[in-house]
Every structure is written in structure tokens, then in C-alpha cells.
N, C-alpha and C positions, 0 to 999 in steps of 0.2 A: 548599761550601754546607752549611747547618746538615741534618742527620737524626735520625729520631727513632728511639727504639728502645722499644719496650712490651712488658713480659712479664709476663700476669698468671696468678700462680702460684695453683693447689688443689689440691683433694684430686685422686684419680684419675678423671676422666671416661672415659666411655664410650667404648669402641673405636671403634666406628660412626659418633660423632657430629662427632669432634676437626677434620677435615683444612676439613668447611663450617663448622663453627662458625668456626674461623681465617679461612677466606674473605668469612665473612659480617661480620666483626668489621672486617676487611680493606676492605670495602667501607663498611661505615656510618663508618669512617673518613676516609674517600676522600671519597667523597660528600660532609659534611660540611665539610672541608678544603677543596673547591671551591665550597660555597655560601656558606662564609666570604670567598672570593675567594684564597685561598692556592692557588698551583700548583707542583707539584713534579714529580721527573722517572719516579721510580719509585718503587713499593711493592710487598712477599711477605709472604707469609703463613706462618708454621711453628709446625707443633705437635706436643705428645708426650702421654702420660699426665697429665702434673700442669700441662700451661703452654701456653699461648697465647701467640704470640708475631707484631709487627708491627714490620716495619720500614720506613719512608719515606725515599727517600732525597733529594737536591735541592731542600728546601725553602729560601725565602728566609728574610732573619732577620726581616722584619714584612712584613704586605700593606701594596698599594700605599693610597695617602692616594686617597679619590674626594670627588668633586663631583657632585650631585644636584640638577636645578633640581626643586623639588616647587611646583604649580600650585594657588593659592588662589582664593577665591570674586572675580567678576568688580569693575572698582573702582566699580560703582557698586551695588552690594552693601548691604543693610544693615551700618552700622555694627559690631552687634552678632554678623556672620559674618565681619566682618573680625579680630575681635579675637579670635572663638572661634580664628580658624586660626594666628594669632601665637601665644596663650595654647597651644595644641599642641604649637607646635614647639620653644617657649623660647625667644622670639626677639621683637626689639623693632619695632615700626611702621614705623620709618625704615628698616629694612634691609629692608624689599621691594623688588623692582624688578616695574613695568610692561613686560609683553610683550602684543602684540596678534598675533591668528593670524584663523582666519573667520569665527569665533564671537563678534568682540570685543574687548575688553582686559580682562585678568586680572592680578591681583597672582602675583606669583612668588616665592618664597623660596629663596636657596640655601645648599646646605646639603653641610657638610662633612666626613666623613668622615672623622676621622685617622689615618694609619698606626697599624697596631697590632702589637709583637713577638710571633712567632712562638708563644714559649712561651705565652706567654696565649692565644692564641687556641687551642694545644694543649690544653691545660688544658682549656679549656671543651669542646671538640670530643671527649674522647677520654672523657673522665667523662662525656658526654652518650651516648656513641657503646655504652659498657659498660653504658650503665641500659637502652640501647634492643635488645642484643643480644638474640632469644626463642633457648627451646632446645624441642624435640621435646616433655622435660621438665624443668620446674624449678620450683621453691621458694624460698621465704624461710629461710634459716639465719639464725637469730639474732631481733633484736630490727628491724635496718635494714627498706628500704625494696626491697633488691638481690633481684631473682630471680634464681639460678643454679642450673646443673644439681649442682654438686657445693660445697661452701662454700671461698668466697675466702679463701686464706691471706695474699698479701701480693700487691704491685706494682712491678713497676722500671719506669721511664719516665725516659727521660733525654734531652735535645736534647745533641747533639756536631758540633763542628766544628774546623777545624784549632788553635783556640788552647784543646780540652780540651771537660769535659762538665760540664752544669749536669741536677739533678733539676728536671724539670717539675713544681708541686706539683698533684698528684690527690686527694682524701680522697672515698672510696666505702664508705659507712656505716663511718666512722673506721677503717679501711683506709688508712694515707698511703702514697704513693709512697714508694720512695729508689734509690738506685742499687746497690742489692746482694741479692743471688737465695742461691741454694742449689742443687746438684746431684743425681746419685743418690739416693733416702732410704735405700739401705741403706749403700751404699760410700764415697760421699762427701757427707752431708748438711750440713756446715760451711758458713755464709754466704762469699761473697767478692764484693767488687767490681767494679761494672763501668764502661766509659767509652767505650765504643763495640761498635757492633755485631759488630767482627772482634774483640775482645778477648770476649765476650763466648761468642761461639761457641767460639774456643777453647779461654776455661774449664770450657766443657759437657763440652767431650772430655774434658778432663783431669780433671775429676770424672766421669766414666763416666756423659755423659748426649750423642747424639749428636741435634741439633734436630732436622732434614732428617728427614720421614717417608719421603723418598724414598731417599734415602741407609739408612734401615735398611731398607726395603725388600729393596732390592739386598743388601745383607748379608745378608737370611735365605733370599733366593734364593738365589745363588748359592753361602750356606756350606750349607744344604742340598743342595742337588744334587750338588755336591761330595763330600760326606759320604756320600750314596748311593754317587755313580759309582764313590768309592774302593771299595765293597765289592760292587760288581759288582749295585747295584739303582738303580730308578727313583723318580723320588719322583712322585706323583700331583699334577697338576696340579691347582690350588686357586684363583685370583687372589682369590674373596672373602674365604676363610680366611687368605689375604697380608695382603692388608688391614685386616683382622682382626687381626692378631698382629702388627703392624706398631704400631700402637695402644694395644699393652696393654706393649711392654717399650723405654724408651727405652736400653737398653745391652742389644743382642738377641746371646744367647748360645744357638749352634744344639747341640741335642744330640741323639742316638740312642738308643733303646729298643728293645727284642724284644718283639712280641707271642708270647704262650703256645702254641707248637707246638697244642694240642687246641683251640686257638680259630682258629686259620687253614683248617682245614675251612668254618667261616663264610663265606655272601655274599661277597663285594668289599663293595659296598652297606650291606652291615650293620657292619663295622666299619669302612669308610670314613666311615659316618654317625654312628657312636657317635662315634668319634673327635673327631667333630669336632664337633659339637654338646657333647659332655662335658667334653672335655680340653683343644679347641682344640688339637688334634693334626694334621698333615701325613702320612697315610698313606706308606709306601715298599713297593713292590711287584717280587719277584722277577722279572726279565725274562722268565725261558725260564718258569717255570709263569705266568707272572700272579696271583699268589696274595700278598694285604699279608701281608708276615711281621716289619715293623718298622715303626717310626712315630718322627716327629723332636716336638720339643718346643721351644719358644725361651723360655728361661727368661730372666731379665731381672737377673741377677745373676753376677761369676766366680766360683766357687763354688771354693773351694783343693781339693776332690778329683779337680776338671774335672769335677764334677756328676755324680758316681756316685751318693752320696744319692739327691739330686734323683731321676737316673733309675728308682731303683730301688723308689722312693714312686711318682712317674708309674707303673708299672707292677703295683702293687702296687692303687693305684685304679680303673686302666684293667682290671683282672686284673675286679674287682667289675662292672665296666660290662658287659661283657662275659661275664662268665656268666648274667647279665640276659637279655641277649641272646640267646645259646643260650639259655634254658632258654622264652623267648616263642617263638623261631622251632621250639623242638621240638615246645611245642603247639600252633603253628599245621598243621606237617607234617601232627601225628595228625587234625584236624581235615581238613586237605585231601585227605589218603588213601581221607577216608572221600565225597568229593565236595565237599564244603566246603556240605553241607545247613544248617549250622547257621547260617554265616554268611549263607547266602541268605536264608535264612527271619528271620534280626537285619533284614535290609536294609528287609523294610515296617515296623520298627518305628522305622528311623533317619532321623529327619525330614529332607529336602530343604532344604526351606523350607515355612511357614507356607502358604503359597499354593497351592505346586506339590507339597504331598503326601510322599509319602517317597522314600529311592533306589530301592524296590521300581518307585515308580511313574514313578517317571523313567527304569528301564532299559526298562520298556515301551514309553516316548515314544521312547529311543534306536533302539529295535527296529524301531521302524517306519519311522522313517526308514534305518535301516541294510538292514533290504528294499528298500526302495525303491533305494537307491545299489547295492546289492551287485549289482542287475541290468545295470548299468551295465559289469559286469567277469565277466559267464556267472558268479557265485559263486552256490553252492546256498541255498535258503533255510535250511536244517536247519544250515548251517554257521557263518551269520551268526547266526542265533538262538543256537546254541551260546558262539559266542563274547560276543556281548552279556549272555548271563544269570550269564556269569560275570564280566563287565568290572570290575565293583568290587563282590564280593564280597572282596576283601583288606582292604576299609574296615573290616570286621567283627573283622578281625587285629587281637593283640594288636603286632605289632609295626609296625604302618602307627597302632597306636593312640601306642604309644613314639614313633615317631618318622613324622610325618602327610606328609611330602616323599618317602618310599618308596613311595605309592600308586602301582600301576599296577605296580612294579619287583618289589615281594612278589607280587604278583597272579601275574605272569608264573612265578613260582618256585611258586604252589602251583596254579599250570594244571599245570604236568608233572607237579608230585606228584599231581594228582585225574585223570591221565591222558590228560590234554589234550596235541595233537601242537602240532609244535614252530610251526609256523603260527599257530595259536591262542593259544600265549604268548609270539611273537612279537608280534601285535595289543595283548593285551593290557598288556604292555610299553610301547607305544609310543603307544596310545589318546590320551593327553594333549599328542604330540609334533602341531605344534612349540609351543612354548611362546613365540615371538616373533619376530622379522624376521630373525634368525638361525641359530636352532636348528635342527637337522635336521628333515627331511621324511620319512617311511615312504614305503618304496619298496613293500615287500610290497602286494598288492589288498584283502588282508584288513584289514592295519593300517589301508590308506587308507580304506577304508570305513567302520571303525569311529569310528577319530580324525576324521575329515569329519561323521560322525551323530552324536556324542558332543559336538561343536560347534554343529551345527545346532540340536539341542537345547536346548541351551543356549540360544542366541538369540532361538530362536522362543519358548519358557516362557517368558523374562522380559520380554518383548515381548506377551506376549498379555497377562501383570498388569501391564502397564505400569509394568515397572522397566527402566531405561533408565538409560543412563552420563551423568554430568550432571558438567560442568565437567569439574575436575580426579578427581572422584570417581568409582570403578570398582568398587565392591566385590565384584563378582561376574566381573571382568577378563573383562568380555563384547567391548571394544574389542581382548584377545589373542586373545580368540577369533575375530573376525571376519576379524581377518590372518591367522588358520588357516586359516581357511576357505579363505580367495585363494591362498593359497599351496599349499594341499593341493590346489587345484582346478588352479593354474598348472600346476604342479613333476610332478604326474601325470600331465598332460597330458586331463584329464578334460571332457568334451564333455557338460555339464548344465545345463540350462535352471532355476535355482534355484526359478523361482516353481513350479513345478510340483509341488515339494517338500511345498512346507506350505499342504496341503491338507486337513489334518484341524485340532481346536479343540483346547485345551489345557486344563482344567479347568471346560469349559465356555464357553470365550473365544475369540473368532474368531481367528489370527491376523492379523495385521495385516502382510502381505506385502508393500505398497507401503512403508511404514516400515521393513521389515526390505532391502530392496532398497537404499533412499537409504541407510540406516545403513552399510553393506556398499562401496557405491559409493564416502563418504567416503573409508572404510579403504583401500579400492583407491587411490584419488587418494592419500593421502600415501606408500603403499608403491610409487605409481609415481615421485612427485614426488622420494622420496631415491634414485632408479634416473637419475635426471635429466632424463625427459618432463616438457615444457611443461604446466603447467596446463591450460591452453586448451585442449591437445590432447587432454584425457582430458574435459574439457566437451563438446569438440564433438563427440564419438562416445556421451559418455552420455545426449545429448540424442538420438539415433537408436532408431528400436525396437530390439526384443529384445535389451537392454540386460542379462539377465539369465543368460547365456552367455557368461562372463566369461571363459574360454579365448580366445572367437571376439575380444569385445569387446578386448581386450587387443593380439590381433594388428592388430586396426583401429587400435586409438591407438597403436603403435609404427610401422605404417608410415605414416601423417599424421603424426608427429613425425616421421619420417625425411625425407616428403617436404616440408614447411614449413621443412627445414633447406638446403634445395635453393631455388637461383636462380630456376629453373622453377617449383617452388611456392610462392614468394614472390610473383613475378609474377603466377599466375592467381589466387592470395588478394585480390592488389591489380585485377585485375578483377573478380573477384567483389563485391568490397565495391563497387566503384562500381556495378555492375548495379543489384545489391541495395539499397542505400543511391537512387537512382533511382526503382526502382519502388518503396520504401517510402514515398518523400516524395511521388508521384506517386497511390498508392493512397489517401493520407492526403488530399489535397487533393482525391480527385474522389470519396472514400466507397466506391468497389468497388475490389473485385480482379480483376487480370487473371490470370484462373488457364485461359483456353482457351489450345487450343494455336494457335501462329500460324500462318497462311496464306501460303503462297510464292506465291500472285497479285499479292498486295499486297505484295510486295516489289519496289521500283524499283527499289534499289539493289544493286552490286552485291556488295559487302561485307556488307549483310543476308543474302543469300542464301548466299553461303560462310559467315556463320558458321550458319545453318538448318541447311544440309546439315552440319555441321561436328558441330553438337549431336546431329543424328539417330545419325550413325556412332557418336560417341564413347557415344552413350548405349546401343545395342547393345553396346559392346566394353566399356562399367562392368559392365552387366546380366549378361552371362557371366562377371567376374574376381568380382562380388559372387556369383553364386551357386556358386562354386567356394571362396568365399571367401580366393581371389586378392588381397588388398588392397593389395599394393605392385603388380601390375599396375591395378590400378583408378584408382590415383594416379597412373602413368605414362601413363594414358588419357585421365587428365581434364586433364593438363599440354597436351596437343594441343591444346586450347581455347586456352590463352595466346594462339597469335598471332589468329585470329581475334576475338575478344575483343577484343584491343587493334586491328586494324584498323577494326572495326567503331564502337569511340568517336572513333577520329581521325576517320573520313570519314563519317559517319552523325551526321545528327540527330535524338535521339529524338522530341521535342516537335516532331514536324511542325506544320504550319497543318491538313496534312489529317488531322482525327479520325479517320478509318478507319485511315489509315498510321501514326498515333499510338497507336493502340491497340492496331495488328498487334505492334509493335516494343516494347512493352511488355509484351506476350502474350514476344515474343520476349527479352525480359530474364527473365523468372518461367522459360524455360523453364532458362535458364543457372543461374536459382537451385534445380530442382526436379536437374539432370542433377549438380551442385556438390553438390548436399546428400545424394542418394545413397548419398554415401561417407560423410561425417562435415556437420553441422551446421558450415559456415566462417563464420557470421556469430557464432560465438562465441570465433572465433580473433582475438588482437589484434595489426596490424599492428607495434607498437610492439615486441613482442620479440623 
């Protein structure tokens, strides 16, 4: 079966942007292809620096021929709407046909669609598909119509099938297709032909350009690490900087450099970050000190010296970056020797935000709430205030100013230089930790405390000026912060009641605590939801009071999702709802609620009375496992109901004739719903899953 092949060649694109742009191109393809009515078996996407590239494989050579009956105005219509509707289609009077359906008879026209070749419908689809591609960023080069992020150089587009390859004709602002590319631009930049996807690929290689991002991937993995391991080092684990450089060299040639003996004194951090931020460098780091004493480089050319040059430029630059470096981290030292007065006293001048005042004023707001948590772990006032007032005085650094991803990590480095114990620059290290559903969690009480208020914070300011995360929009990564929160509160195992927190205003502005709670609960729900808990199950406990003890709360929807996974508590769910569903239809039809509790006089029956007494016991034996907050005993307690429950619908009639008895036993369903809901709200649980 016929396949296409598309590669459209430019200048160099952006590292970052290559592998969705291909995907995306990939799909508007696709898509297309299928609303044309074309189906095919498979399509991939590959890309490098200068080319995009699409391959479809199993297309037929034209879509099928269809038939369309399209429905005209009815036949006793005016004239004048009969002819408007032939006049439409191009089509003559006689060739209507009469169909009646219940509305009448109606004129019909059918109409036919003819197979159309493959190529043509390429053509239109793929020219259509590259005008419709967005990028991040892009422009008009040139005089055309085309926005691209970098300017098109040329296009190969070809259909092939076993009897050879024909060029699909494309022209994108006079741009033609043909069937012939070009390789490496420094090593082998000569046009050659092509006529199928595996001839194609081939010729990549052999001109020193390999497609597969994944494939160079793996090359710079593992010929770096290699490279290290031969000389007895490690290379630092990077994946975005993979990614990254994966992108910028389609024939990835791994090389070695030395960092300058008087610069490995340095941070990790600090030349870890130059590096790579500057050079697009791979840190290597000596095992037995941990100290980067070399850095790898993937140069995108074989260079006949085996890239001695090359390395000896790399390090000649990197040489420059890097006494930058030292010479910002020494004046931060003398600055932080001295206390780091200068930068605290920077901090009321360095605006927060417009609203919420400056970081002066925001370490205040952290302050207070970090008293308030710190009591939570017997930690001294004097101690947490300490650690807060220095929390992001590194903001003020020249070297958090270089490079703004070090905040917290310099901080930590000139806490011991201004004499701070190793506690305190541990904290402030880790203040911003975790940074998302993965990251690590501070274990220290001090870290936890700070990173917990340094959150809270956050939250609550832009909550009282009502800035709030909208759509896909976050600017302020309040929705990271919130799974901090959950997290820092889960993982420490920490026993806080949140609303109790924010209790003071914020620049004059109430918080709005019941808002900040739903916000918070969302986050909860989807960090439960990818842990694999039932939706349901985290409704029907957030629907229960003190909902804001997210510790306790969390124990409760794990063991209702355990026990809803359970025979037993599928069964008394499925009584429950019937109770419940009963007295709701019951209370609705007679205007009150039966909310007394029922009377065992007026019990005739004798399966009313076992489940009475049934409710009474079980409800003692919820009331002890909730206040011990026992929740997998609670739900082991309230499963006892089951059989009662179900004997009491077999052999009992609710809707007696006798009103009293009617009402007793409706009393006596409200109490199945008060003793069930106890534990978790189950009428928000749905049988179906």
C-alpha cells in the first residue's frame, strides 16, 4: 500500500520546540487525512535541527466513491424553493427523487461523490496541514503568507509504493516540493535523492545526519557515561539538558573537557548551573570527593583532531563563565560574613507584587504563620523567626541575580557563612521543596515548617486580592503550591486544622478561608485520584465536617475506598441507597422530615426490631472507632448493618396503612442514614463503579 513521506526542511529550530512541533504537524495530518475519509495504518513523527519530518504508512491509492442522499424543500413547496435547491447542487429537476418519512414528502437529491487519488487529496491536506501548524513563536520570512518559527528552505514529499515513487505537488509561498533533501550542513550538505522512507533514512546516516531524536538520545547517553566511567567519574544526571542537546546536534559527537583546578572549589550548583545554562554543558563529577572536575559537550560535527580544538575553545569560554562566577559568589561571601544586613534591608525595596507590597513584607506574612506551625513540633519562637528573616535574603545576591533557579540553594550557602547552624541552612535550602507531585519532601521540622508557611503564604495573599489560577493559567504556580501543602502536611504526618491558620487579613483584606479550603480540596482530589482512590470516595468524606485536617481526612477516604472495594461494602452501599432513596422520595411527597428517632413500641415486626437494636450497637461501636479515629474499624462496624438491612426490605413494609407505623419505620430508615453517614457522606458514592 501507497506511504507518504514529508520532510520539511529550515533553518535551525529551537531545541525545545522540535519533537511537539513534529507531533503536532503529525496530527493536523492525521486528522485531516481522516476527515477527507482516507484511512491508513500508521503514522511517526521525527525530527532534528533543520527538518520535520512525517511518515504515513498503509494509505490507499484514492478514497472510497460515497453516496449522499441530501433532503430538499417538501414537493409542494413553492416553485421558486425548488429550483433555489437544484440551482445549489448543479443538478437538473428530473433527477430528484420523492421520499416521504412523518413530516410528509420531500424532494431528495443524490449525490455523488467520486473516488478521488490519494496524491490529490495529499496535496491539499498537507499544504493545508503546514499553513495551520502555530509555533510558541513565529513570523513571516519573506514576502508569502507562511508563519514559521525559523524560514523554510525547501520540501520533500513523496507517495511510494511497490512499483516506485512519484513527488506529491505542494507549492507553500513558491516553496515546490521534490524528492530530494540534503544532509549534515557542514559534512555532507550535497542534495541526494530519495524514494522511500527506508532509502531515506539511510541516506541520513550516510550523510552524517541521524533522524530518530531518540536514537541520538541514547548516543549521548550512554557515549557519555561511558566516557566518564572510563576515567573513573560520574556524569550528573540532567534528562532536560538530554533533551536539550539532543535537539541542537543531529550527528551528536560526545567529548570531554577539564574544568580549571581553582574553579572546582566552587558550589556543585554553581557550575553545575553555569554550565548549563551557558555552554549547554553535562557536568562530571569525581565519585570519592563529589566535586565537578570535568564537563562533556556534544558537538554536532567529527572534527579530524577528535575535537581537541573544539575542547580547548569550550574551555577557554567556560574558563570566562566561571570566573564571573567566582568573582559574584566572593562578593556575596563578604556580604554574608557581615550578616547579610545589606541584602535584608534590599528586600522592603524589592517589590513582591503591586498589591501584596514587597519581600520585606511578605517575610512578615511568612512569619506568622511559621509561629503559628512551628508550635505544632515544640520549635522555639526565636528560632523560626531566625530562620524566616533570613529565608530569601539570597534574592538580593548577585548570584541568585545570574542565575534566579539557585534561590534558596545560595541562601543555604550564605546561612553558614552569616553563621547560621546547619538546621537553619538546611530549612532554608529546602523552603521551596517540594516543587510537585514528585519532588522530595523535608523531612527536618524546621524545613517543614518553613516550606509549609512559605506556601501558606502564598495562597492566602493571593486569595485575599483575588488572584486565583484560571484555566490553564498559573502565573504565580499557586495550584504547586497547594500540592505542597498536601503533601508537606501528608508525608510529615502533621495533625492541623488549616482554617485555623488564616486568621489574620492581608493588606487589609479578609482572607477568604472557605475558598482557600475548596481550592486545596480540588488539589487533594486529583493527587488522590492519580494514587488510584475513587472519586466518590474523596466526595463523600469531603462532604463531612472538619474537613480541614487533611491528615485525618485522607485516612477516612482511604479506608472507604478500601472498604467500597469489599463485597460487604458494596452490599450495605446498595442498602443504603435504597433506605435513603425511600425516605427522600417519602419526605418529598409528604413535605417533612422524619429526622426523630424511632420507637420500639411501634415496632410489630420482627426484623424492624433486629435492625433497631442493630443500629443502636453499631452506632456505639462507629462513635468509639470515630473518636479514636479508627476508620477502617468504623467501616468494619457499619458492614454489620448489611444483613439486617437487607432483611428488613425483604420482610417489612415501609408504607404501612398504619400512619404511626409508617412513620415509625421511616424515622427508622433516617436513623440507617444518620448511623451510614457518620463515617463518610455514601449517598455521594455511585453504585455503578
Amino acid at each position: 500500500m501507497p506511504n507518504i513521506l514529508l520532510e520539511l526542511f529550515s533553518e535551525e529550530m529551537p531545541a525545545d520546540i522540535q519533537v511537539s512541533a513534529s507531533k503536532n504537524l503529525k496530527k493536523l495530518i492525521t486528522d485531516k487525512f481522516a476527515e477527507s475519509g482516507v484511512l491508513f495504518s500508521g503514522a511517526t513523527s521525527f525530527s532534528t535541527a533543520q527538518r520535520l519530518c512525517i511518515v504515513i504508512d498503509g494509505l490507499p491509492s484514492h478514497s472510497e466513491e460515497k453516496t449522499e442522499m441530501r433532503r430538499g424543500p417538501k414537493i409542494d413547496a413553492p416553485q421558486k424553493a425548488i429550483d433555489g435547491f437544484v440551482k445549489s447542487l448543479g443538478i437538473k429537476t428530473d433527477e430528484l427523487e420523492i421520499k416521504e418519512d412523518k413530516k410528509g414528502k420531500y424532494y431528495f437529491a443524490k449525490l455523488i461523490k467520486p473516488a478521488v487519488e490519494t496524491r490529490y487529496i495529499a496535496s491539499r491536506v498537507i499544504e493545508s496541514a503546514i499553513f495551520g501548524l502555530s509555533w510558541p513563536k513565529s513570523m513571516r520570512w519573506g514576502e508569502g503568507k507562511l508563519r514559521w518559527v525559523r524560514p523554510l528552505k525547501s520540501i520533500l514529499c513523496i507517495l511510494s509504493d511497490e512499483n516506485g515513487a512519484e513527488t506529491i505537488p505542494i507549492d507553500i509561498d513558491g516553496i515546490i516540493s521534490s524528492n530530494t533533501t540534503r544532509g549534515h550542513r557542514f559534512m555532507s550538505p550535497s542534495e541526494f535523492t530519495v524514494n522511500s522512507f527506508e532509502e531515506y533514512e539511510k541516506n541520513l546516516r550516510k550523510n552524517f545526519t541521524i533522524l530518530d531524536p531518540q536514537e541520538r538520545r541514547e548516543i549521548i547517553f550512554s557515549d557519555s557515561n561511558n566516557l566518564a566511567f572510563s576515567q573513573g567519574l560520574e556524569v550528573v544526571n540532567d534528562s532536560e539538558l538530554l533533551e536539550e542537546v539532543c535537539g541542537l546536534a543531529e550527528w551528536p559527537v560526545v567529548l570531554m573537557g577539564s574544568v580549571a583546578k581553582k574553579y572546582q572549589t566552587l558550589p556543585n550548583e554553581i557550575l553545575q548551573t553555569s554550565m548549563k545554562k551557558h555552554q549547554k554543558f553535562f557536568s562530571v563529577k569525581n565519585i570519592k570527593t563529589n566535586k565537578i572536575e570535568k564537563f562533556i559537550t556534544v558537538a554536532n560535527i567529527e572534527a579530524p583532531d577528535a575535537g581537541e580544538i573544539i575542547i580547548k575553545g569550550n574551555q577557554k569560554v567556560l574558563e570566562a563563565r566561571l570566573a564571573d562566577g567566582e568573582f559574584f559568589f566572593q562578593n556575596d561571601l563578604r556580604i554574608a560574613k557581615k550578616g547579610g544586613k545589606a541584602w535584608l534591608e534590599n528586600l522592603e525595596r524589592v517589590i513582591f507584587h503591586n498589591k501584596l507590597g514587597s519581600q520585606a513584607d511578605r517575610i512578615e506574612r511568612i512569619e506568622g504563620f511559621a509561629v503559628q506551625v512551628g508550635t505544632y513540633f515544640n520549635l522555639t519562637k526565636t528560632k523560626v523567626v531566625k530562620t524566616v528573616r533570613f529565608l530569601k535574603a539570597d534574592l538580593s545576591s548577585q548570584m541568585v541575580y545570574e542565575f534566579p533557579e539557585l534561590q534558596g540553594v545560595m541562601g543555604s550557602y550564605y546561612a553558614k557563612a552569616a553563621g547560621y547552624d546547619e538546621e537553619i541552612s538546611l530549612a532554608i535550602l529546602e523552603h521551596y521543596q517540594p516543587l510537585g507531585p514528585s519532588d522530595q519532601v523535608p523531612v527536618s521540622p524546621l524545613s517543614i515548617v518553613v516550606a509549609l508557611s512559605e506556601k501558606l503564604e502564598l495562597i492566602s495573599s493571593f486569595w485575599a486580592i483575588n488572584e486565583k489560577p484560571t484555566g490553564s493559567k498559573d502565573p504565580f504556580a499557586l495550584r504547586r503550591a497547594g500540592i505542597g501543602i498536601i503533601r508537606l502536611i501528608l508525608e510529615s504526618g502533621l495533625r492541623i486544622n488549616l482554617s485555623k491558620l488564616f486568621t489574620s487579613d492581608v493588606v487589609g483584606q479578609k482572607i477568604p478561608v472557605n475558598d482557600i479550603l475548596l481550592f486545596l480540596h480540588e488539589r487533594l482530589k486529583f493527587f488522590l485520584i492519580d494514587q488510584g482512590v475513587r472519586y466518590d470516595s474523596i466526595d463523600a468524606c469531603l462532604a463531612s465536617p472538619e474537613n480541614d485536617d487533611f491528615l485525618t481526612l485522607v485516612k477516612r477516604i482511604k479506608a472507604l475506598d478500601s472498604f467500597l472495594k469489599t463485597k460487604s461494602g458494596l452490599d450495605l452501599l446498595s442498602g443504603f441507597k435504597r433506605a435513603n432513596n425511600i425516605l427522600s422520595a417519602e419526605e418529598k411527597k409528604d413535605g417533612v422530615r422524619y429526622e426523630l428517632d424511632p420507637d420500639l413500641k411501634f415496632m410489630k415486626e420482627h426484623y424492624e426490631q433486629l435492625l433497631f437494636q442493630s443500629l443502636n450497637k453499631v452506632k456505639i461501636k462507629i462513635k468509639e472507632a470515630m473518636s479514636e479515629e479508627n476508620f477502617t474499624d468504623a467501616m468494619s462496624n457499619m458492614a454489620e448493618l448489611r444483613g439486617p438491612i437487607d432483611q428488613f426490605f425483604k420482610e417489612v413494609t415501609v408504607n404501612d396503612e398504619n400512619q404511626v407505623i409508617r412513620r415509625n419505620r421511616l424515622c427508622l430508615l433516617n436513623s440507617i442514614k444518620e448511623v451510614c453517614c457518620a463515617v463518610a457522606e455514601l449517598s455521594r458514592i455511585q453504585e455503578s463503579n
